[in-house]
DSSP file (Angstrom, degrees, kcal/mol; ACC not computed):
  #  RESIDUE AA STRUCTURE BP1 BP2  ACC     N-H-->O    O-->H-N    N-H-->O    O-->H-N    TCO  KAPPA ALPHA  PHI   PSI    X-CA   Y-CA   Z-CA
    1    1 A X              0   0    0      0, 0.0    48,-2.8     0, 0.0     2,-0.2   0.000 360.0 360.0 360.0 126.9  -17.2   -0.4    6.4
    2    2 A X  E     -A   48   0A   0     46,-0.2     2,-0.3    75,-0.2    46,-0.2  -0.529 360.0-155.0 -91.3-177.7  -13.8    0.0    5.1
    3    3 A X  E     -A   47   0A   0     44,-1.8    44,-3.7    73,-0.3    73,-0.2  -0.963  15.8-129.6-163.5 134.2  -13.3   -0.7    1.7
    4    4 A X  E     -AB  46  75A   0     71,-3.9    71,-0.9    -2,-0.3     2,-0.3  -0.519  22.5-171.2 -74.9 156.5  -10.3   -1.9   -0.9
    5    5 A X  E     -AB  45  74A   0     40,-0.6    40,-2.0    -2,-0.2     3,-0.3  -0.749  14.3-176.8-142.4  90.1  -10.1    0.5   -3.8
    6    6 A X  E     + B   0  73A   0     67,-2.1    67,-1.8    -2,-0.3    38,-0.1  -0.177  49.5  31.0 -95.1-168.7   -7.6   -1.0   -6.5
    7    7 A X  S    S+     0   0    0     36,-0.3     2,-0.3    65,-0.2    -1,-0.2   0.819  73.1 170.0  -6.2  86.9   -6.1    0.0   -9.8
    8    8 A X        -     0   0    0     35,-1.5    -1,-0.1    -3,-0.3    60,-0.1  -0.797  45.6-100.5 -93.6 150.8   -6.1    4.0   -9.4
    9    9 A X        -     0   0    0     58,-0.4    -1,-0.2    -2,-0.3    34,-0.2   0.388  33.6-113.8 -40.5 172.9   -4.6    6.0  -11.4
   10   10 A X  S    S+     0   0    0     33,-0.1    31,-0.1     1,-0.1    -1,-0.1   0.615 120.8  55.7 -97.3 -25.6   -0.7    7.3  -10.0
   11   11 A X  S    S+     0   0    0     57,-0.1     2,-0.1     2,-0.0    -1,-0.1   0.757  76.2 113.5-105.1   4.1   -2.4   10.4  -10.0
   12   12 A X        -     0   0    0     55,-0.1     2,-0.2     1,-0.1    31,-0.1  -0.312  56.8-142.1 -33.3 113.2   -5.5    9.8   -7.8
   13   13 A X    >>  -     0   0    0     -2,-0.1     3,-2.4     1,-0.1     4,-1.1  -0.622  24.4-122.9 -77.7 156.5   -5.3   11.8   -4.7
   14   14 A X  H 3> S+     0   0    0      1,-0.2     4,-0.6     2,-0.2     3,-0.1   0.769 115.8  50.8 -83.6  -1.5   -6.4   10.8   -1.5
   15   15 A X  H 34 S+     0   0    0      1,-0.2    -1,-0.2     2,-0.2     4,-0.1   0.502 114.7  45.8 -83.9   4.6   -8.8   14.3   -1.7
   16   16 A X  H <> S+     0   0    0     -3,-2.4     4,-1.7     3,-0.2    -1,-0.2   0.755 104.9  50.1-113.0  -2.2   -9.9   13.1   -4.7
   17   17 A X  H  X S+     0   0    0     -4,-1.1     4,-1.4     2,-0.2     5,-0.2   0.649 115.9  55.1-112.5 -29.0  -10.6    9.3   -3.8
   18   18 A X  H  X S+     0   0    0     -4,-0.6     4,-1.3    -5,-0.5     9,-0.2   0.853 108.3  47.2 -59.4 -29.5  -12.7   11.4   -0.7
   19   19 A X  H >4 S+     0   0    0      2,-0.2     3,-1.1     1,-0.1    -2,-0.2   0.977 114.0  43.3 -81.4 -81.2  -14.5   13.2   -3.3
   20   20 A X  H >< S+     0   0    0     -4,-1.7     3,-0.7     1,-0.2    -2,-0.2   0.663 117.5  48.1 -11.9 -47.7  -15.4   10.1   -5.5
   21   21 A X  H >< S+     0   0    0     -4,-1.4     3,-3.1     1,-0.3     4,-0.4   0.907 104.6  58.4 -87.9 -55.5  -16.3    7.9   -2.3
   22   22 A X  T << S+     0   0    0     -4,-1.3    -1,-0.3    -3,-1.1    -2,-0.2   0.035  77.9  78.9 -96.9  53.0  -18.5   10.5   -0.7
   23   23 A X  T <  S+     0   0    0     -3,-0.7    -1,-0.4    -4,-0.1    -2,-0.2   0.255 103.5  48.8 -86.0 -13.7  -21.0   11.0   -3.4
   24   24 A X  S <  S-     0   0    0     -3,-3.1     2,-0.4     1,-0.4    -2,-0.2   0.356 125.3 -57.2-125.7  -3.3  -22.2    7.4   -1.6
   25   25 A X  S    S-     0   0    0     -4,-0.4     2,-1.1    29,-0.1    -1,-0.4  -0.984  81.5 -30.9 157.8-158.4  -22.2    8.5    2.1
   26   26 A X        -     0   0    0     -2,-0.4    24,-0.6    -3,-0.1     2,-0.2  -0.719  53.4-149.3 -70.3  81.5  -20.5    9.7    4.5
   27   27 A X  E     +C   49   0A   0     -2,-1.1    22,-0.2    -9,-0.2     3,-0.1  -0.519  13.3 179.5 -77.5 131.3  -16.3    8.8    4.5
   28   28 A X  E     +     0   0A   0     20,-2.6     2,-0.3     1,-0.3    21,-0.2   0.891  69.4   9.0 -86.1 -52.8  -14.6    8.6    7.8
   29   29 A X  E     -C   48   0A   0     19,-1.0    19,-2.9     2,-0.0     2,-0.4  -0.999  58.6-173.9-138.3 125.7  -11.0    7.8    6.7
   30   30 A X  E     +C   47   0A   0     -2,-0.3    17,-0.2    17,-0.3     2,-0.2  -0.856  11.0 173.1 -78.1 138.1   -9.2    7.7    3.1
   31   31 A X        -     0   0    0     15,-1.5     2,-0.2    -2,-0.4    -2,-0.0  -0.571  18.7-157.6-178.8 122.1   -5.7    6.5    2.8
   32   32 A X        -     0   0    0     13,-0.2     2,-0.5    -2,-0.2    13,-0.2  -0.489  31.5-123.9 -86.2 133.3   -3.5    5.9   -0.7
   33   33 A X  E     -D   44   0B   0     11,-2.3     9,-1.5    -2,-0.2    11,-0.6  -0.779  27.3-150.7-101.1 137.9   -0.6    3.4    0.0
   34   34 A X  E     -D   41   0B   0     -2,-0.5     7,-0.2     7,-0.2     5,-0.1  -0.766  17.5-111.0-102.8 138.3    2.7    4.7   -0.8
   35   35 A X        -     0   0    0      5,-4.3     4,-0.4    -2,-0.5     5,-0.3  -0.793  27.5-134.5 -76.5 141.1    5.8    3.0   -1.9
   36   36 A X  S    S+     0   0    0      2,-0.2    -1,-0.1     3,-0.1    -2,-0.0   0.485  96.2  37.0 112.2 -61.6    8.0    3.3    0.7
   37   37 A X  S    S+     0   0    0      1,-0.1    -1,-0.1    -3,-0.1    -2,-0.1   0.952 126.4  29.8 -94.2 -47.6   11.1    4.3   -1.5
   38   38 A X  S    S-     0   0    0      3,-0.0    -2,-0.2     2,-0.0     3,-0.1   0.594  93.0-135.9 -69.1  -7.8    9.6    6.6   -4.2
   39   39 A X        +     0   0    0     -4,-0.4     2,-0.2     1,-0.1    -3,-0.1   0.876  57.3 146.3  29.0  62.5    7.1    7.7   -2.0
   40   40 A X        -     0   0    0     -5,-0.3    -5,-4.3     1,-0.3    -1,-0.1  -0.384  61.9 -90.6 -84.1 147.2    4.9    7.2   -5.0
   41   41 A X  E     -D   34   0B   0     -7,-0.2    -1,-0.3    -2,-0.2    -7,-0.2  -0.594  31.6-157.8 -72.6 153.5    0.9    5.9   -5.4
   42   42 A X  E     -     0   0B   0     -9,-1.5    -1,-0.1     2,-0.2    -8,-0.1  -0.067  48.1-101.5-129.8  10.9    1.4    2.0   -5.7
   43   43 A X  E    S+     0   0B   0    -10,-0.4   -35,-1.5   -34,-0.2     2,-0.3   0.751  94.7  71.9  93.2  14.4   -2.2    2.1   -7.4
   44   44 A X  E     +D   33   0B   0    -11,-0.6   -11,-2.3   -37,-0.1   -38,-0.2  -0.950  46.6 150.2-158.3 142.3   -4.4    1.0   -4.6
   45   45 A X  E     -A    5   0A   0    -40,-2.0   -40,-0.6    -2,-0.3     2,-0.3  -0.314  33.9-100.4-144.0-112.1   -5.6    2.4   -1.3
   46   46 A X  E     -A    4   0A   0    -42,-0.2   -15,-1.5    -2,-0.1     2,-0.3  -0.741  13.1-148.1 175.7 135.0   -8.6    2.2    1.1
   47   47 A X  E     -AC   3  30A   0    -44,-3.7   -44,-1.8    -2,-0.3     2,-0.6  -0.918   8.7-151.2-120.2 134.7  -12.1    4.1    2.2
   48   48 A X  E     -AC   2  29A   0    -19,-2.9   -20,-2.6    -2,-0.3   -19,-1.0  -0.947  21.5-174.3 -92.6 108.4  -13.7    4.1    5.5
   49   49 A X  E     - C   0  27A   0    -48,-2.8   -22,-0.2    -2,-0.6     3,-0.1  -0.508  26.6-121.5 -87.5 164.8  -17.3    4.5    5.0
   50   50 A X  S    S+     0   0    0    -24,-0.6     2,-0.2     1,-0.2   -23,-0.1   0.664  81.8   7.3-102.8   3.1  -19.6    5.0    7.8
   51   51 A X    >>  -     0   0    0    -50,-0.1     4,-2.5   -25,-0.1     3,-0.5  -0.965  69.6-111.9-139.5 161.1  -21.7    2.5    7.5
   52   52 A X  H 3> S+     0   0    0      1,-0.2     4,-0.7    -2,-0.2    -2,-0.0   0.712 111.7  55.9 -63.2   5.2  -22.3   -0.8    5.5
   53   53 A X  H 3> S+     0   0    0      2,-0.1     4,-1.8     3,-0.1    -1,-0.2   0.848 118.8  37.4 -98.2 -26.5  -25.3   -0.1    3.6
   54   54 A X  H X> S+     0   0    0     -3,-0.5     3,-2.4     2,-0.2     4,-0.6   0.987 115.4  53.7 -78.0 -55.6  -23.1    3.3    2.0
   55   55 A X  H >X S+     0   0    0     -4,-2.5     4,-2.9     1,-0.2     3,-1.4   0.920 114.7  43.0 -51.1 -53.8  -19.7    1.2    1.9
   56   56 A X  H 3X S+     0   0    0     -4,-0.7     4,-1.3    -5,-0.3    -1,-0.2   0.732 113.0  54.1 -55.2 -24.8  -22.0   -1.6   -0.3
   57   57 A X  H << S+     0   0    0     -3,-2.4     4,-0.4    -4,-1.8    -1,-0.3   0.482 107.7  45.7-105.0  15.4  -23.5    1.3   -2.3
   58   58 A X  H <X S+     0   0    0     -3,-1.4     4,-2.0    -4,-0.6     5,-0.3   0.846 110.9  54.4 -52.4 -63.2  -20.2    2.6   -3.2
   59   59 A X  H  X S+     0   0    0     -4,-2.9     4,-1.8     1,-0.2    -2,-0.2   0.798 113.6  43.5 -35.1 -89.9  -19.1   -1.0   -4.1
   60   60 A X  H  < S+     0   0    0     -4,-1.3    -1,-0.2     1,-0.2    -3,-0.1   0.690 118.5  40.9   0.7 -71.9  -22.2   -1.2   -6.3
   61   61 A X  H  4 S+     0   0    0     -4,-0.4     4,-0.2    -3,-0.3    -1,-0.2   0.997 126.0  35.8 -66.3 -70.3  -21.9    2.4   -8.0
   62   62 A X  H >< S+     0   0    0     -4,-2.0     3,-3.0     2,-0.1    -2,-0.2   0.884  80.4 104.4 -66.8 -46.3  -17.8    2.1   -8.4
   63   63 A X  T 3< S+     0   0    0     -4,-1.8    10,-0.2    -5,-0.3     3,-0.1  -0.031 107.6   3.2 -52.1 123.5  -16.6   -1.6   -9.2
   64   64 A X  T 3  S+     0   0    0      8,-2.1    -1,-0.3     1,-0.3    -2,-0.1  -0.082 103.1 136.8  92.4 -33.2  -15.6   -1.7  -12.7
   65   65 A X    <   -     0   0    0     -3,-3.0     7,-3.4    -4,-0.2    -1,-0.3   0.127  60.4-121.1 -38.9 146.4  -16.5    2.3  -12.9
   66   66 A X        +     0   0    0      5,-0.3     5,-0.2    -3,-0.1     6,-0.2  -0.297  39.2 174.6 -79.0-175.8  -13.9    4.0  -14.8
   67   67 A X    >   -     0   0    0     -2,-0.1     3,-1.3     4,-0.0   -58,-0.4  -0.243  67.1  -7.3 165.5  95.3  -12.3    6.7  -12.6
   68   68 A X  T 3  S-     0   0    0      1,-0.3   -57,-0.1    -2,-0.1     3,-0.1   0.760 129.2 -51.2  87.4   9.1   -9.1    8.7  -13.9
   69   69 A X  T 3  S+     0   0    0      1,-0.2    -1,-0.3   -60,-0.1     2,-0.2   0.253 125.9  93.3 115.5 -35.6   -8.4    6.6  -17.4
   70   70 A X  S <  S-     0   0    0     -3,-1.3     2,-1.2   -63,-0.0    -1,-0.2  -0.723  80.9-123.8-120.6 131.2   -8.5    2.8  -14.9
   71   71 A X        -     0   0    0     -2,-0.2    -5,-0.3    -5,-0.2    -6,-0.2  -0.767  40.8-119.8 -82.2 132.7  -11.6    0.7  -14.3
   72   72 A X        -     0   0    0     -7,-3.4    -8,-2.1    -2,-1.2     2,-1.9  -0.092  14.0-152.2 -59.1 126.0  -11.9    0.7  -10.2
   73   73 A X  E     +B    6   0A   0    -67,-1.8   -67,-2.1   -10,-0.2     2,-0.4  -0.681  29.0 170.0-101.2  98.0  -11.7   -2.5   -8.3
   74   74 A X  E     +B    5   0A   0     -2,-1.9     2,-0.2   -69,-0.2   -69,-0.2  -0.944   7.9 134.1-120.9 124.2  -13.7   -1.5   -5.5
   75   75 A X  E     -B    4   0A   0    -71,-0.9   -71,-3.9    -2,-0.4     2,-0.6  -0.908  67.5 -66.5-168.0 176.5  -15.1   -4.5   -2.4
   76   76 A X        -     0   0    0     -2,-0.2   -73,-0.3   -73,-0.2   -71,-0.1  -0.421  62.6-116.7 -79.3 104.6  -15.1   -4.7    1.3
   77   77 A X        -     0   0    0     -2,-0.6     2,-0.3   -75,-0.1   -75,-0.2   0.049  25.6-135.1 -45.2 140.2  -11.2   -4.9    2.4
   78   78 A X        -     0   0    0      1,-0.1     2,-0.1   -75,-0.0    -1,-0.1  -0.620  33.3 -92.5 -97.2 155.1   -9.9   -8.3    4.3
   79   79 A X        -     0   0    0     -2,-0.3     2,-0.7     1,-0.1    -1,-0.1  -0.496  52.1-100.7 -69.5 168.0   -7.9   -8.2    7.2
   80   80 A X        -     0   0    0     -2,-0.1     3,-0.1     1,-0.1    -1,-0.1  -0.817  41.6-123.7-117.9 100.0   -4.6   -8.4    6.0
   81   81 A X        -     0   0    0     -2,-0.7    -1,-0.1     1,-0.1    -3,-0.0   0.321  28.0 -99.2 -26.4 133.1   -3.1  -12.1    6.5
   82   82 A X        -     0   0    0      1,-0.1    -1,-0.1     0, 0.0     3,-0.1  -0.583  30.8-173.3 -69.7 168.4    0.1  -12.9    8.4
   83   83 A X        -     0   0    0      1,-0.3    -1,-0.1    -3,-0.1    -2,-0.0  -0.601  41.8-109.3-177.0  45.1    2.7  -13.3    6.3
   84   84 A X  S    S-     0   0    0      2,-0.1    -1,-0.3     0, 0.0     0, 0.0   0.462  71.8 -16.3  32.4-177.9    5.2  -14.4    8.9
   85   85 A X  S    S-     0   0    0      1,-0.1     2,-0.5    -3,-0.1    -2,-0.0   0.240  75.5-123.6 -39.7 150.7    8.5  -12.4   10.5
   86   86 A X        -     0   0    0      3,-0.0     2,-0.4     2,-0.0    -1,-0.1  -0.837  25.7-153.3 -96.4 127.7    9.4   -8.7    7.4
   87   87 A X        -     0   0    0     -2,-0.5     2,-0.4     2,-0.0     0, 0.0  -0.994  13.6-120.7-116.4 135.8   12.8   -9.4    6.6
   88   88 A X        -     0   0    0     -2,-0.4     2,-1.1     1,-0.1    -2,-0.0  -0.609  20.0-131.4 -99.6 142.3   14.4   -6.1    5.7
   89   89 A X        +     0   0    0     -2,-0.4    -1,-0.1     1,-0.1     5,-0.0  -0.636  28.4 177.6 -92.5  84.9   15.9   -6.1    2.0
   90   90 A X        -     0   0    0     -2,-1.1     2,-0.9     2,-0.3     4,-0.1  -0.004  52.5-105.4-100.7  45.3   19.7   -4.6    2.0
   91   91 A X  S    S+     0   0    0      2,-0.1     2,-0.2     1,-0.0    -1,-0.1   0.014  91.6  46.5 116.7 -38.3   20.4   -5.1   -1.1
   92   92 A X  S    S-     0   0    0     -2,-0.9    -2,-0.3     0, 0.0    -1,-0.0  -0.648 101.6 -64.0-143.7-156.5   22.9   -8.3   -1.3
   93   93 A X  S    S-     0   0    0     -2,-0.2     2,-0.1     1,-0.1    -2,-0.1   0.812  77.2-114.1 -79.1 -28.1   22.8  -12.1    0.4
   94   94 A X  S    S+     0   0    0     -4,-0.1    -1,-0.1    -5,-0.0     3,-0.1  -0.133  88.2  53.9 116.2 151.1   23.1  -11.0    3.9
   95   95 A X  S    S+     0   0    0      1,-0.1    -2,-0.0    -2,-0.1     0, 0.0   0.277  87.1 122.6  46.9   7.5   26.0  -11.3    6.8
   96   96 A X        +     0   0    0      1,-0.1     2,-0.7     2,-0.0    -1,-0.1   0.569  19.3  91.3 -73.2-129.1   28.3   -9.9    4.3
   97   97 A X  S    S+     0   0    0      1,-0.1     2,-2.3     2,-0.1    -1,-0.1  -0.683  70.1  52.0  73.5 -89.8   30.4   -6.8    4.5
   98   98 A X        +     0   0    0     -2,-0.7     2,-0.6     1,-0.2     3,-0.2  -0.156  65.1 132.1-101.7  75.5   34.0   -6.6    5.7
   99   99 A X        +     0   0    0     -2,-2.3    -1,-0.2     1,-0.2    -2,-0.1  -0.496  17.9 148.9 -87.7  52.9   35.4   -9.4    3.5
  100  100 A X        -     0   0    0     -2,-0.6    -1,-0.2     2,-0.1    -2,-0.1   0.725  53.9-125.0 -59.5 -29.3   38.3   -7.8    2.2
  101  101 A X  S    S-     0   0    0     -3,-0.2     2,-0.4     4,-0.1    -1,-0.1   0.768  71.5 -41.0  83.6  14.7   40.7  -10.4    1.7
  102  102 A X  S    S+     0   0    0      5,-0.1     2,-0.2     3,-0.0    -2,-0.1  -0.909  80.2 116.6 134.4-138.2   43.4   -8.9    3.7
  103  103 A X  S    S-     0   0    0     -2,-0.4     4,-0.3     1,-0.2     3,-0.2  -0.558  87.3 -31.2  94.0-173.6   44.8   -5.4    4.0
  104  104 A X  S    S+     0   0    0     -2,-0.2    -1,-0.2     1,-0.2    -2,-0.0   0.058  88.5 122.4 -97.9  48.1   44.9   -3.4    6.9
  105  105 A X  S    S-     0   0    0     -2,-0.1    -1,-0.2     1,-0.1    -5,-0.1   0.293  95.6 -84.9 -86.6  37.1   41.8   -4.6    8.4
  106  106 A X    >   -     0   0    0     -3,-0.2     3,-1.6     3,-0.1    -2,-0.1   0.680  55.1-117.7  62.1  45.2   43.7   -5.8   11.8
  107  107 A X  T 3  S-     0   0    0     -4,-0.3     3,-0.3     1,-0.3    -5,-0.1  -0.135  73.6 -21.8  95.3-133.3   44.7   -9.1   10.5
  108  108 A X  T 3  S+     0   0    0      1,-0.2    -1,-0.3     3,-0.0    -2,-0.1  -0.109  96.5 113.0 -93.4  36.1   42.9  -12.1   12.8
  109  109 A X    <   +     0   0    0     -3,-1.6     2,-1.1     1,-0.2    -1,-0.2   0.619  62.3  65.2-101.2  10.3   42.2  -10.4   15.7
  110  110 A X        +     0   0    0     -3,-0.3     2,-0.3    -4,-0.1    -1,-0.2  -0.863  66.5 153.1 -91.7 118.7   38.3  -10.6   15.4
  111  111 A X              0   0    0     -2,-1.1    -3,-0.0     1,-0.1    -2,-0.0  -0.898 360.0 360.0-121.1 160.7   37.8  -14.3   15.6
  112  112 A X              0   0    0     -2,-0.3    -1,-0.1     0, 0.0    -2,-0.0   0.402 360.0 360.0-120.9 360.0   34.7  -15.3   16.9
């Protein structure tokens, strides 16, 4: 049974979320989501238990548990919704870039 495990601490480790977890059975898989640019905890990850009756008697024992300073939001992880086409974030409105407004950028010869 996997299971979501929200608001951890920034300094929860994923050995320590292993540790936590398998006081309740067995854990197959741990893994803390990282931000992407800071490569930072983003407070939330997920436990693979190895079966439902241990993944439910984590739930049980952890949701609402304190853990690290945070009370744990711990319950049986959804599949994760589509959320249509990722558009990658550079930063300003998009097709922009060599708009100089004259200069030596070869004049008009890229016309489209």
């Amino acid at each position: 049974m996997k299971l979501y495990v929200g608001n951890l601490s920034f300094q929860t480790t994923e050995q320590a979320l292993n540790a936590l977890f398998s006081q309740y059975g067995t854990v197959t898989e741990t893994n803390l989501i990282m931000d992407r640019e800071t490569n930072r905890p983003r407070g939330f990850g997920f436990v693979t238990m190895s079966s439902a009756e241990e993944g439910q008697r984590a739930i049980d024992a952890l949701h609402g548990q304190n853990h690290d300073g945070r009370d744990l939001t711990v319950n049986e992880a959804k599949p994760m919704e589509s959320r249509g086409p990722r558009r990658e974030y550079s930063g300003g409105s998009g097709g922009g870039g060599g708009r100089s407004g004259g200069g030596s950028g070869g004049g008009g010869r890229n016309r489209y």
